[in-house]
C-alpha positions as CSV (number, residue, x, y, z in Angstrom):
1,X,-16.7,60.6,-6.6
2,X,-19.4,59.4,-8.5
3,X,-20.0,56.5,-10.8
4,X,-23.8,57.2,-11.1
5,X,-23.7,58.2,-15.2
6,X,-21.2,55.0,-16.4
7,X,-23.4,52.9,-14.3
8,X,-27.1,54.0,-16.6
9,X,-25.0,53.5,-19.6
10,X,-23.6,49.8,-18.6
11,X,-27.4,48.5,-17.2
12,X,-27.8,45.2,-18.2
13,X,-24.4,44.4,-19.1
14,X,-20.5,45.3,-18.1
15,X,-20.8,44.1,-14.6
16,X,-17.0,43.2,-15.0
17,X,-16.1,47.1,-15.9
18,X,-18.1,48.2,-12.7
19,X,-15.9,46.2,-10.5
20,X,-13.3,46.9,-11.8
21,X,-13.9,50.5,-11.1
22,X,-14.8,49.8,-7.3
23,X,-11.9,48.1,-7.3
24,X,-10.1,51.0,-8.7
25,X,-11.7,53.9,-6.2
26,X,-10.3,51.4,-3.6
27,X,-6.6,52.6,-4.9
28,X,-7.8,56.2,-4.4
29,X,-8.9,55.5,-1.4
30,X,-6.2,54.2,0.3
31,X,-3.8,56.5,-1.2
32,X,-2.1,54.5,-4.2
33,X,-3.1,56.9,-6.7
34,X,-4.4,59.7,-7.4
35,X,-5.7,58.4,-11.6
36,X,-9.3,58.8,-11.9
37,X,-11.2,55.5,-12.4
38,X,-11.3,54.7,-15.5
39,X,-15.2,54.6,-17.7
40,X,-15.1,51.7,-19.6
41,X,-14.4,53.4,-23.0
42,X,-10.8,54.2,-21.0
43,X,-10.8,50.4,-20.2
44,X,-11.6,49.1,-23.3
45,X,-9.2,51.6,-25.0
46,X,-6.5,50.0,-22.9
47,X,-6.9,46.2,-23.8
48,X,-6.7,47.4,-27.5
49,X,-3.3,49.0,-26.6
50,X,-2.1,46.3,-25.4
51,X,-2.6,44.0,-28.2
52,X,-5.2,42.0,-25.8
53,X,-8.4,43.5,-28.2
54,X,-8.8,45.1,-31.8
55,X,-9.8,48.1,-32.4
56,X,-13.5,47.7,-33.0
57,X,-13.5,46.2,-29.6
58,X,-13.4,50.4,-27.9
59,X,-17.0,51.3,-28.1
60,X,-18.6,48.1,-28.2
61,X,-21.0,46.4,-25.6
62,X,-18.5,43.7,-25.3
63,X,-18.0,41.8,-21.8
64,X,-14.5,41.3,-19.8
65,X,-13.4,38.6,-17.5
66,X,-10.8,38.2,-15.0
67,X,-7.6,38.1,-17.3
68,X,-8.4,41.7,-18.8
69,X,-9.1,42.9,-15.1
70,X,-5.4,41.7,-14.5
71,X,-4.2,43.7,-17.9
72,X,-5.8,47.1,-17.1
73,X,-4.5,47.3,-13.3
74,X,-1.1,46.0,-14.5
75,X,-1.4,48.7,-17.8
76,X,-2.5,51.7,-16.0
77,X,-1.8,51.3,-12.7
78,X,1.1,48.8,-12.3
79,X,-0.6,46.7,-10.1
80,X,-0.1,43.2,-10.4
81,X,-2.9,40.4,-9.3
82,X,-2.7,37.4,-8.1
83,X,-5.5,34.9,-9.7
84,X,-7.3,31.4,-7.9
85,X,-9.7,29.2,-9.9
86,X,-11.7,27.0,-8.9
87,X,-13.6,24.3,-10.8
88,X,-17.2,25.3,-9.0
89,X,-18.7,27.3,-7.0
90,X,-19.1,25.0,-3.9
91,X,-15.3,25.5,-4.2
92,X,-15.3,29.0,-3.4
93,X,-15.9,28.4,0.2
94,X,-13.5,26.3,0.4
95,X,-11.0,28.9,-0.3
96,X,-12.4,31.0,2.6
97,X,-9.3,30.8,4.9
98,X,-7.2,32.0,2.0
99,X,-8.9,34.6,1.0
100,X,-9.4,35.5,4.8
101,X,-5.4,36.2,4.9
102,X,-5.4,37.8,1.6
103,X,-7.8,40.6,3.4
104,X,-6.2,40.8,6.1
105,X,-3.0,41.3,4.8
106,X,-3.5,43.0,1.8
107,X,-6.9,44.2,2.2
108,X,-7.5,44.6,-1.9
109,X,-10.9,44.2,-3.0
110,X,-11.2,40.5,-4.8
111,X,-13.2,40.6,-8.0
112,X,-15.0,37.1,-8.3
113,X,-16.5,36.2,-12.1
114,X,-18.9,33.5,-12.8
115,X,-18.5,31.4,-16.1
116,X,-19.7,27.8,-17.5
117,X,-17.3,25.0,-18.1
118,X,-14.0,24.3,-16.7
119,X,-11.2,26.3,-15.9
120,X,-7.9,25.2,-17.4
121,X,-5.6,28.0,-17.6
122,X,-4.4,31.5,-15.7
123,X,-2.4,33.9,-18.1
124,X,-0.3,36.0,-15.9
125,X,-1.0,39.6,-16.0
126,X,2.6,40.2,-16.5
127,X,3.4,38.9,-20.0
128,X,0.2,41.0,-21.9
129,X,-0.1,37.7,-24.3
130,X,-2.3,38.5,-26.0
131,X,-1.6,35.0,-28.2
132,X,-1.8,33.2,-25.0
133,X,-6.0,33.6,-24.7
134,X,-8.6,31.8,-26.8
135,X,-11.0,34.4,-27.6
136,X,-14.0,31.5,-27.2
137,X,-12.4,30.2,-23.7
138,X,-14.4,30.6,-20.7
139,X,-12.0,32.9,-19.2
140,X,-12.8,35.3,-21.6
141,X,-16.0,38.2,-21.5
142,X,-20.1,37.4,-21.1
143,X,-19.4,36.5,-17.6
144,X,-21.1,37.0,-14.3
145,X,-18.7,39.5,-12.3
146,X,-19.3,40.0,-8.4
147,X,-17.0,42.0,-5.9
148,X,-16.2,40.9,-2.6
149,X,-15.5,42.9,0.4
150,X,-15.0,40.9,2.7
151,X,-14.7,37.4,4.4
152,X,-16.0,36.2,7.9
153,X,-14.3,32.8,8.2
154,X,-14.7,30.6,11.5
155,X,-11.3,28.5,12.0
156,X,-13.3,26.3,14.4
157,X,-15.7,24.9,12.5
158,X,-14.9,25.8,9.1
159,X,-17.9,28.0,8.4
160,X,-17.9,31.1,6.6
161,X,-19.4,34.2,4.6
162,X,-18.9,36.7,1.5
163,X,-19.2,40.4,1.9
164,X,-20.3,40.5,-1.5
165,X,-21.0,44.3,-3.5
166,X,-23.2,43.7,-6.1
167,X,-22.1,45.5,-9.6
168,X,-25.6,45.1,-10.9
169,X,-26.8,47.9,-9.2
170,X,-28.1,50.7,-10.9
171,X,-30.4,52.7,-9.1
172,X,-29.7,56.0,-6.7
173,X,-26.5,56.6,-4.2
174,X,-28.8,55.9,-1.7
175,X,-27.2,53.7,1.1
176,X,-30.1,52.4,3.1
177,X,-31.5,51.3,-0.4
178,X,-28.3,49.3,-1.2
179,X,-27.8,47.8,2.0
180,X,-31.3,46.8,2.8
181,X,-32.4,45.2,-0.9
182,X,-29.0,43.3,-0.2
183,X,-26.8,44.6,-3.4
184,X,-24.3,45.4,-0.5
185,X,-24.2,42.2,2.0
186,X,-23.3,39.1,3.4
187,X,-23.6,35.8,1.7
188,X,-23.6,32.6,2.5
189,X,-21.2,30.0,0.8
190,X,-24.6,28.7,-1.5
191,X,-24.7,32.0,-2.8
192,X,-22.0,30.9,-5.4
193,X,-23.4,28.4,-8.4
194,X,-22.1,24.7,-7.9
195,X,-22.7,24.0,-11.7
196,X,-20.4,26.9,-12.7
197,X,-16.6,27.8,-12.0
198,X,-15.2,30.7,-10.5
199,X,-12.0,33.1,-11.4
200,X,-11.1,35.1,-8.4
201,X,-8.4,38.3,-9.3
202,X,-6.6,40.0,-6.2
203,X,-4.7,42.5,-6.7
204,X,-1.6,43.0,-5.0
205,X,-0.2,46.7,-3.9
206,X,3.2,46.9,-4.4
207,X,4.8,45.3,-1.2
208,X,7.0,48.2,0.1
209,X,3.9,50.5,0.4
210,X,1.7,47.5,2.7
């Protein structure tokens, strides 16, 4: 499976689609389904279908956030996601420990996007309300998207680290490349911007299949 082509075409922009898509290869993977990942003409074809975007939305070079990550797994896949906010990003280690439990009980991987100003609401996945989102909120597009693997978290002394894939990548399939100029990696808690917040979407299998 190869993502190579979509990537070239989404340089510079759409880091949101591209982890959406590892998040995606992650349900092939592990045996959920067998639906080819989706380019992002497919994904933005989908939020129009759902009322979430307007037609001249397929085609264009327009950024997603975390709510239309929740719409397209829920759309085409049926997978539901669970969302956490928090209001910076020296809050995101302090949600270490849950997200901690979140891998190793459902093991999903956790898309993490990076926007300015304050968060100050979740739509749920479920109702597709379109009505419900402020096109100009922060929880919209034109945001910073990151994917993360895993977590280290030390219950003694509270300490902990990202396995974070980095969706900006565009160069070769060439792992020594991705692991050693650190697109692939761990990162510490400072890695995440204090003056920004953070929307964190994990998806959740269907519980009679964990």
């Amino acid at each position: 499976m190869t993502l190579l082509p979509t990537i070239r075409q989404l340089s510079g922009w759409g880091c949101a689609y591209r982890s959406l898509q590892s998040i995606w290869s992650w349900f092939i993977l592990n045996g959920f389904t067998d639906k080819p990942v989706p380019n992002h003409s497919e994904i933005q074809r989908c939020l129009v279908e759902i009322g979430d975007k307007e037609e001249k939305f397929v085609g264009s070079r327009q950024w997603i956030g975390s709510t239309e990550i929740g719409f397209v797994l829920d759309h085409l896949l049926g997978i539901e996601s669970r969302f956490i906010v928090t209001n910076s990003g020296a809050e995101v280690a302090e949600r270490a420990r849950e997200l901690a439990l979140h891998f190793q009980t459902v093991g999903t991987p956790v898309m993490i996007v990076m926007a300015p100003g304050y968060a100050v609401f979740i739509v749920k996945v479920q109702q597709h309300s379109a009505s419900a989102i402020d096109p100009n909120s922060e929880l919209g597009g034109g945001q910073l998207a990151h994917t993360i693997l895993g977590v280290d978290f030390d219950e003694n002394t509270g300490e902990c680290g990202f396995l974070v894939l980095d969706p900006h990548y565009t160069g070769s399939e060439d792992l020594k490349v991705v692991l050693s100029k650190g697109w692939c990696g761990w990162k510490p808690p400072s890695f995440w911007n204090p003056e920004y917040f953070y929307n964190m979407v994990l998806p959740q299998p269907p519980k009679n299949t964990l």
